[in-house]
Residue, then its C-alpha position, 0 to 999 in steps of 0.5 A: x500500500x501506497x500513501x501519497x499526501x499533497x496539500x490538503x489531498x490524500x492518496x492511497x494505492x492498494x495492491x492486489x495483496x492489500x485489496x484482498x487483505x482488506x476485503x477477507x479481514x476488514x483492515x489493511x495497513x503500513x508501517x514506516x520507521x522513523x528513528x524510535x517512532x512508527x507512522x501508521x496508514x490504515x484502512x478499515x471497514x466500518x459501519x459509518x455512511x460516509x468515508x471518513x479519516x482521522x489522525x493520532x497517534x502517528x496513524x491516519x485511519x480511513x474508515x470505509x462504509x462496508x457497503x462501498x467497501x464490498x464494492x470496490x473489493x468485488x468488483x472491477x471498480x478502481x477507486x472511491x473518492x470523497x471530500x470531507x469538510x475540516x472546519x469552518x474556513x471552507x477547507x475540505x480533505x480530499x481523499x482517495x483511495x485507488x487500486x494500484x496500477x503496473x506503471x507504463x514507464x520503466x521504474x525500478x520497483x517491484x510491480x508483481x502485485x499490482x493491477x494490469x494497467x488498462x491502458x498498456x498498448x495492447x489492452x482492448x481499446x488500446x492498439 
């Protein structure tokens, strides 16, 4: 799993492994280290409406609704995305949440669990 922050936008990227994880056990996590401290992302599926995200504890936990969740993990859905109102001075968090893709350009990481990427040449729609 993938995390991406920018600005007042969050970005997370599952893999085949983290998509199946999450949808067989509810929750999906990473942990970076950082000197004596661990930051913590985290998904899990939770009886709420709406997406919702919170931070502390060097964790920032996205809840899924389990409806939205069963979705996205059983289906040839890509992403969710919402926006999440942060105080009164008209400022939203963006998130989303995204099934990895293989990159189309040469990159030195290892890809082998990631989603074929629809639009590699050679994918129907893609010649």
């Amino acid at each position: 799993m993938k995390l991406r922050i920018k600005g007042n936008s969050v970005r997370y990227r599952l893999t085949k492994t983290d998509v199946t994880t999450f949808a067989e056990k509810g929750y999906v996590e990473e942990r970076t280290q950082f000197g004596t401290g661990v930051f913590i992302y985290a998904m899990k599926v939770s009886d709420e409406a709406a997406i919702t995200a919170t931070l502390g504890n060097n964790l920032v936990m996205l809840s899924i609704p389990a409806t939205m969740a069963k979705e996205w993990t059983d289906t040839e859905q890509i992403g969710m995305k919402t926006t999440i109102p942060q105080g009164t001075q008209g400022m939203e968090l963006s998130i989303l949440i995204e099934k990895d893709f293989k990159c189309l350009d040469d990159v030195d990481e290892d890809q082998s669990d990631n989603y074929d990427n629809p639009r590699t040449p050679g994918q129907i729609g893609n010649e």
